[in-house]
C-alpha positions as CSV (number, residue, x, y, z in Angstrom):
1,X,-47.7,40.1,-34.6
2,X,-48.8,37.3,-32.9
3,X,-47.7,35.5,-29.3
4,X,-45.2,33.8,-31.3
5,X,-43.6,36.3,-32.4
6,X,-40.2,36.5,-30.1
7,X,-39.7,38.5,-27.4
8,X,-36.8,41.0,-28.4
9,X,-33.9,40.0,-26.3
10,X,-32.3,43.5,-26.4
11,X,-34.8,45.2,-23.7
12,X,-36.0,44.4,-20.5
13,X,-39.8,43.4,-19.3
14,X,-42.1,43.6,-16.7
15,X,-44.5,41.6,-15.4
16,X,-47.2,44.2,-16.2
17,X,-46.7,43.4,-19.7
18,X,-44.5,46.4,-20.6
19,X,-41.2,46.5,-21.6
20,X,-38.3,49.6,-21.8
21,X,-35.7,49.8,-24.3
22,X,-32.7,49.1,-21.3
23,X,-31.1,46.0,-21.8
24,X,-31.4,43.4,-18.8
25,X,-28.9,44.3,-16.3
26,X,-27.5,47.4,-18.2
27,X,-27.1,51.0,-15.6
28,X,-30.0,53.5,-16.0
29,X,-29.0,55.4,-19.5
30,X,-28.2,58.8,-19.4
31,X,-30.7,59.6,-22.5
32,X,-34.3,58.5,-22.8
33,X,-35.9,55.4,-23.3
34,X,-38.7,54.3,-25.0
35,X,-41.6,52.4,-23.2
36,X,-44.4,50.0,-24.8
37,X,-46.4,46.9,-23.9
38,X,-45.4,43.4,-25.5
39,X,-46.9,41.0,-28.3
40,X,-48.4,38.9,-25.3
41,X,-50.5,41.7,-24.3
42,X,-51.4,43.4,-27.5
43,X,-52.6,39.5,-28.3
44,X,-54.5,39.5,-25.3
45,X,-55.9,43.0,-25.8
46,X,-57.7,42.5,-29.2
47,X,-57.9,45.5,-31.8
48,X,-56.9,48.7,-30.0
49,X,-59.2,51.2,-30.2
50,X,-57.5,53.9,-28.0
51,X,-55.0,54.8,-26.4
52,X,-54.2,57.5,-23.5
53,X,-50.3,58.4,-22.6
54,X,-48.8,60.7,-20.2
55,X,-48.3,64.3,-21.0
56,X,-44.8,65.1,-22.0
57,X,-42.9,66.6,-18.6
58,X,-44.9,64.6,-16.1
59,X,-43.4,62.8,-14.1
60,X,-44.1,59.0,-13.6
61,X,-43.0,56.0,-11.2
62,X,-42.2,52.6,-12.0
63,X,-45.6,50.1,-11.3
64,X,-47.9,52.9,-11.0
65,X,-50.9,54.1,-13.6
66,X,-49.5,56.5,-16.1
67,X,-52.1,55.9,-18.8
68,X,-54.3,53.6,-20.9
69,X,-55.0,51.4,-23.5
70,X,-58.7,50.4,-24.7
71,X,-59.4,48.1,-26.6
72,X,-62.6,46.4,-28.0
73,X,-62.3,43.4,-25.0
74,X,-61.2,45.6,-22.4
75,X,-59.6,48.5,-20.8
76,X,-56.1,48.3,-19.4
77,X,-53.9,50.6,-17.5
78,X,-49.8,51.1,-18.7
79,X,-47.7,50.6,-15.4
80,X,-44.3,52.1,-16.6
81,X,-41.3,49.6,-16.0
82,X,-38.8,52.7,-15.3
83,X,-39.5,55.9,-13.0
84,X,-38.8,59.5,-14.0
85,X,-40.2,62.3,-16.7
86,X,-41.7,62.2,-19.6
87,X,-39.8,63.1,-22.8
88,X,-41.6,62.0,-25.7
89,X,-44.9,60.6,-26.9
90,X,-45.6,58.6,-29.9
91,X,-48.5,60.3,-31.8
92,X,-49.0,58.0,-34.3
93,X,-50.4,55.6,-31.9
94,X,-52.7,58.0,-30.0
95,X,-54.0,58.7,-33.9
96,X,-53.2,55.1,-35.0
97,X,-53.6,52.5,-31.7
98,X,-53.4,49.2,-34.5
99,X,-49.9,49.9,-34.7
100,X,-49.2,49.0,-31.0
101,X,-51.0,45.3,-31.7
102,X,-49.5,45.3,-36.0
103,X,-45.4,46.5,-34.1
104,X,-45.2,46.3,-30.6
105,X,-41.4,46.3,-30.3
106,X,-41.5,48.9,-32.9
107,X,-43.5,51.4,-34.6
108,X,-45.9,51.2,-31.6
109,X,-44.0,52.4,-28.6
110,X,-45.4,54.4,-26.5
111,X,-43.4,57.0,-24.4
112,X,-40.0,58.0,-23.6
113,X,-38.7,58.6,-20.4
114,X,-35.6,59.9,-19.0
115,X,-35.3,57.5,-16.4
116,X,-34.6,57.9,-12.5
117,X,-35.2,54.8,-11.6
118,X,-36.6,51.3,-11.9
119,X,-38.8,48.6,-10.8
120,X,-38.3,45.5,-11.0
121,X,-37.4,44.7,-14.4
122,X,-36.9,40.5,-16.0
123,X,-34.9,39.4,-18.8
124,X,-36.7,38.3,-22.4
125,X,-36.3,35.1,-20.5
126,X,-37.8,35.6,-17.5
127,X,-40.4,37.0,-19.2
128,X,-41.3,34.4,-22.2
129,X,-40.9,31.7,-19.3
130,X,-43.5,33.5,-17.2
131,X,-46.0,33.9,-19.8
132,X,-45.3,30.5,-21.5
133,X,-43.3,32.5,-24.8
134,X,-40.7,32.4,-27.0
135,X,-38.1,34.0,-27.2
C-alpha cells in the first residue's frame, strides 16, 4: 500500500494517524472494535521491524501511549482513537510487523477494544484533507 491508496471511508481517524473500525458519527458499539494506524503513516514509517501492543484486559484511554511500533526510520508510539479495555490482539503482526505497512485497513490491525469512550475522532475526509490524501 502506498499514500495513494484510499482512506477507507467506513471508519473513523485520528489525527495521530490511527483509525477505529466505528463509522464517523456512529454511537460507541456495544462489541469491540478493532484499532490500527493508516497507509499515511505505515508510508511514513518505512519497513516495520516491531511492533509492541497492549496486553489483552488493560485498560487504555483515547490520545494516550498504549504501545509501539519501530521501524527501521523511527520509533513511534500508538495513541488509541477510542478509550476502554483491551479485547484482542493481533499476533500475526507482533510475529509479522510487514503486514501493518503491506494491509493497514486489513490484515494489519492492531487491537480490539471494547470501547468507553472516545477522543476526538474525523471522518475519511477530514483526515485525507489534513494529510493531503485521497480518499
Amino acid at each position: 500500500m502506498t499514500s495513494e491508496t484510499p482512506i477507507p471511508n467506513d471508519r473513523s481517524y485520528t489525527d495521530d494517524h490511527e483509525w477505529v473500525a466505528i463509522a464517523p458519527g456512529a454511537p460507541l458499539p456495544d462489541t469491540p472494535v478493532r484499532v490500527g494506524i493508516t497507509s499515511i503513516a505505515a508510508d511514513s514509517l518505512g519497513e516495520l521491524v516491531f511492533v509492541e501492543l497492549p496486553e489483552v484486559g488493560a485498560s487504555i484511554t483515547a490520545g494516550e501511549s498504549c504501545g509501539e511500533v519501530e521501524s527501521t526510520k523511527t520509533v513511534s508510539e500508538l495513541f488509541p482513537p477510542v478509550s476502554g479495555r483491551v479485547t484482542l490482539v493481533n499476533a500475526d503482526v507482533v510475529d509479522d510487523p510487514g503486514l501493518v505497512t503491506s494491509d493497514p485497513y486489513g490484515r494489519g490491525w492492531l487491537f480490539a477494544v471494547q470501547p468507553t469512550g472516545a477522543g476526538n475522532l474525523l471522518t475519511a475526509a477530514e483526515y485525507a484533507k489534513n494529510n493531503g490524501a485521497d480518499t
